[in-house]
C-alpha angles and dihedrals in degrees: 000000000000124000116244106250129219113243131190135184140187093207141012116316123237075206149311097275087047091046098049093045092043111040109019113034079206123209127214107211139139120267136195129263124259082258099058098247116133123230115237118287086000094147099216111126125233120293122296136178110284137151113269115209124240142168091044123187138197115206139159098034126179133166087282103019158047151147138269135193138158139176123236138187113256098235105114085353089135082056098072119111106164149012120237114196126186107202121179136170098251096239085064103059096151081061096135104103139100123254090214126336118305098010102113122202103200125087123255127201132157116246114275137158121300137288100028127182119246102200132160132120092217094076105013117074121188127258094008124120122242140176140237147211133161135208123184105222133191121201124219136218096256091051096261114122129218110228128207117219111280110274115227121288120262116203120210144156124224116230143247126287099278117223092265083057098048092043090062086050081054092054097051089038092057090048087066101034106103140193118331130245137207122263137169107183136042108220136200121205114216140151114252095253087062093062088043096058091038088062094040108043097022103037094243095307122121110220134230102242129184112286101251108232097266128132119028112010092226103051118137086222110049101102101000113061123081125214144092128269128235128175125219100179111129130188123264104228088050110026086232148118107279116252091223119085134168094196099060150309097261116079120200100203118189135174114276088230091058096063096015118058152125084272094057128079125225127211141164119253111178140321121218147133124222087225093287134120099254120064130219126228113199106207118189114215106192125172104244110273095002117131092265085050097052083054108058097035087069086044132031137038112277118221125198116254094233110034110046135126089232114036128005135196120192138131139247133196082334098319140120110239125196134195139162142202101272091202112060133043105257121206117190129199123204113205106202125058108279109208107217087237088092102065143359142273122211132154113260121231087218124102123254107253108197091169086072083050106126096184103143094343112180111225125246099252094190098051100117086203094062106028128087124203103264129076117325 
């Protein structure tokens, strides 16, 4: 198995192959510990002089991506050939060992100006933390390499999917979306308790809660939006809301024009699967202007309310008319409170499927239909 290999770039890559046979010539070897100590047959010499690098800063960080740059004293600086870099998930932290002989883990580049870009989806995941350490490293005429001491550990944490990301999620979600089907009510799946406690403690009025981490690990959303989900999906056979829940056996149903309007904003959350056949689409409604749709707008890909592959608005001789994607799984979040007043709540005849349940549900990262190439 091939090492992941450290690339850098002074403008923008064609890719990471290009980049890594055009800019960088790299070099798999086997590097030293943070401690020093050399891992058997390395074929790095004993310790020299050599600049240590300190101050170092991360900067420009995306999901699969980020900077690097470090200051060094100028003694021996011109005999600088390469750049090891040791980069671990921070869980990790005794992270220094081979996964079998000759497979490195650490990062080689050779030494370029600084600062210099590490990108590459096959090692770096979004929104996770890492950490970092430098040596300065000369190689010699017979292949060994001469090391500097291990500068300090940085710690950092890669970013969320940007919009260029979830756009290309977009894409692959509309390839799979289907025909679309009538509906007429958004509905919300609870136990009873849930509607008790919502009258007593709220005055009647649902309210907007922190989206759990499920779905894509690199959503803008997961644990930072605020809003309450709804789900419009209806069988085939009735045009109405399933029987079947895994969230509860009271339903809160309510118009679709009374969540989904001209007044209201659309946008495009995540697209995954939980390593099943059938796929989930998240969708965002926020009133126009209101705090959820300041959020997104800065965020996530915005759809047009009446021309979408997932959930469409429009009108018709004066009417609201609703459909929805017949072929994923759409949850909708609502950003604003929502007072019971304006639908109903009934116990449903269905089962309660748990096993449909998507709380905190961890994505498929190897589904070739939902993943995009960067990291997952």
């Amino acid at each position: 198995m091939e090492a992941p290999r450290l690339a850098h770039t002074m403008g923008s890559p064609t890719s990471p192959c290009e980049e890594v046979i055009k800019n960088l010539s790299l070099e798999a070897i086997q590097l030293c510990d943070r401690d020093g100590n050399k891992s058997q047959d390395s074929g790095i010499a004993e310790m020299e002089e050599l600049p240590v690098p300190h101050n170092i800063k991360i900067s420009n960080i995306t999901c699969d991506s980020f900077k690097i740059s470090w200051e060094m004293d100028s003694k021996s600086k011109d005999r600088i050939t390469h750049y090891f870099i040791d980069l671990n998930k921070k869980e990790n932290k005794n992270s220094n060992k081979f996964k079998h002989k000759d497979v490195p883990t650490k990062l080689v580049a050779k030494a370029v100006p600084l600062p210099m870009t590490v990108r590459g989806h096959w090692f770096l995941s979004p929104r996770t933390e890492y950490t970092v350490a430098v040596q300065t490293a000369s190689k010699q005429v017979d292949g060994d390499y001469v090391v500097s001491e291990w500068s300090e550990i940085i710690e950092f944490c890669t970013a969320d999917y940007s919009k260029v990301h979830l756009t290309q999620l977009l894409e692959k979600a509309e390839v799979i979306a289907g025909r679309m089907l009538k509906l007429s009510v958004f509905y919300r799946n609870q136990h009873k308790e849930y509607f008790d406690y919502i009258r007593e403690h709220h005055g009647n009025a649902m309210q907007p809660s922190v989206k759990d981490n499920s779905g894509s690990h690199g959503s803008p959303i997961s644990g930072k939006l605020e809003g309450i989900f709804f789900s419009c999906n209806t069988e085939f056979n009735t045009g109405k809301p399933p029987q079947d829940s895994p969230y509860g056996r009271y339903r809160f149903e309510i118009a679709a024009e009374k969540l989904f309007n001209p007044n209201t904003n659309l946008y495009f959350g995540d697209f995954y699967c939980m390593y099943t056949a059938y796929h989930y689409v998240i969708l965002v409604i926020a009133p126009v202007g209101s705090p959820g749709d300041e959020f997104c707008k800065q965020r996530l890909p915005q759809l047009n309310i009446k021309d979408n592959k997932f959930l469409i608005c429009d009108e018709e001789d004066g009417v609201m008319v609703y459909h929805h994607a017949q072929d994923v799984i759409l949850e909708v979040i609502y950003t604003d409170p929502v007072d019971l007043s304006l639908g109903t709540v009934a116990e449903i005849t269905g089962h309660q499927l748990m096993s449909l349940s998507t709380a905190n549900a961890k994505k498929d990262p190897s589904c070739k239909t939902c993943n995009i190439s960067v990291g997952r």
